[in-house]
N, C-alpha and C positions, 0 to 999 in steps of 0.2 A: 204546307205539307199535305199530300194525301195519302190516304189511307190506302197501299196497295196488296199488301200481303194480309189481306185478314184474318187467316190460319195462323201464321207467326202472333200477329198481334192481340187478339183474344187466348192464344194459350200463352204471351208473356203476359197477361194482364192476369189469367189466371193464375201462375206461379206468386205473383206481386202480391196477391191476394192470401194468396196461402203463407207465401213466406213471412208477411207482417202478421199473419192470426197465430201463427208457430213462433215466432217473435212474444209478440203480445203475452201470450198463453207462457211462454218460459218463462217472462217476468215474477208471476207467482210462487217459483221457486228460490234455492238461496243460491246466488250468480257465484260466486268463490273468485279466485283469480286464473289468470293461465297456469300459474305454477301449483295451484289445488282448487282445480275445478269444481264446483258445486252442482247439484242436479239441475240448476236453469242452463248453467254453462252453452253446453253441447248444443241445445235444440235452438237456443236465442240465436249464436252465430249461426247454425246452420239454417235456420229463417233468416236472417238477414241475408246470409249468401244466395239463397232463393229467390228472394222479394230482388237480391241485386241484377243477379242472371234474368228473370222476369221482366225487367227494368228495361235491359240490353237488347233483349227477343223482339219486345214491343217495338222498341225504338228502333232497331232496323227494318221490322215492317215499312215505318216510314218513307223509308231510304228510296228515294226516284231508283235505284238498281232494283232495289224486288223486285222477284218476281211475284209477280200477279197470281191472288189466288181468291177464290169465297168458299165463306162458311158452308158446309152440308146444312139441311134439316139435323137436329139433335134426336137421336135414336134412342125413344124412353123404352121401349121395348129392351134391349141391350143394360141399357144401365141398371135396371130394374132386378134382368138377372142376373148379372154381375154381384151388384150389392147385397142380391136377395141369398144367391149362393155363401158369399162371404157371411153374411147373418146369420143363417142355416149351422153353416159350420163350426163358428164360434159358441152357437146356442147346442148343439149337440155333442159336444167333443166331450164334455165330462160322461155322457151315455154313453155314446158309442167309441170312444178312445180318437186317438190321433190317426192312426192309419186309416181307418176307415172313412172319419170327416175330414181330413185331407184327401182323400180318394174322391169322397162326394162332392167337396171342392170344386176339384180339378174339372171332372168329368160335365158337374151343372153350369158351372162359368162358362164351356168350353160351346155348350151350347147357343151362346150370345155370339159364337163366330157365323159368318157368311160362307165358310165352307167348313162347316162343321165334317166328321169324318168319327164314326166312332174305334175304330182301331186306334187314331191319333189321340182324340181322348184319354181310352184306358190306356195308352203305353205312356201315354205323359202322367196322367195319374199315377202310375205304377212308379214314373222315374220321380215325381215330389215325395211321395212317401218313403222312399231309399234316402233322397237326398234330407227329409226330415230327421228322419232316423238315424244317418248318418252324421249332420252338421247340430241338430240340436241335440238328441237321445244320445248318443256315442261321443262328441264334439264336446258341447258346451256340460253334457252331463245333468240336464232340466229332465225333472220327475214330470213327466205326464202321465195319466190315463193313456195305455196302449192298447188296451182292446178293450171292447163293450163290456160295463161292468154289469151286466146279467150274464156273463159268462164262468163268472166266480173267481179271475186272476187273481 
């Protein structure tokens, strides 16, 4: 066999990786049955359906049909502010509320694009914070901090 689709094969290897540490990791909890689910339940199967599809990905790589592909260089740049944004806004959301560090979100992450745009930015920021507000705040009914508490809410 050769390795012809590298793209495919390193992100099914990635998934296999993840879905066995999400596997793994639910183990800690108490598994219950199908008919009353326990909190390992949900995240075990759905690691194992991950690590499965990961499995599939890889292994059509294989396949004398791939198409042919290679890895890029890995963009530490990009990942850096990705992750750094996501950090950012989990670390400041009790300060400044949810609308705001979902706005900040949006807008720092968006930075890591290769055609970044800042119109597209704020209007996509603008449309998570509605859809926050809307799907968690209004939806599910979760109490967050909504705006900056030096504001005196």
């Amino acid at each position: 066999m050769q390795l012809r689709n590298k793209q495919d094969f390193w992100s099914g290897i990635m998934f296999v990786a993840l879905g066995v540490g999400f596997a793994l990791g639910a183990t800690n909890y108490s598994m219950g049955t199908a008919a009353r689910m326990g909190p390992g339940y949900f995240p075990f199967w759905l690691g194992v359906c991950l690590a499965g599809l990961g499995a599939i990905v890889a292994l059509t790589a294989l396949s004398p049909k791939a198409h042919e592909t290679h890895v890029e260089k890995f963009d530490w740049k990009i990942a850096f502010v990705i992750v750094g944004s996501v950090a950012l806004s989990g670390s400041v959301m009790d300060f400044l509320g949810v609308y705001i560090s979902v706005f900040l979100l949006v807008v720092i992450s968006s930075l890591a694009s290769h055609v970044f745009s800042w119109k597209v930015a704020v209007a996509n920021g603008i449309f998570m914070v509605l859809f926050v507000w809307l799907a968690f705040i209004k939806g599910l009914g979760l109490i967050f901090p909504l705006w900056p508490s030096f504001l005196g809410n």
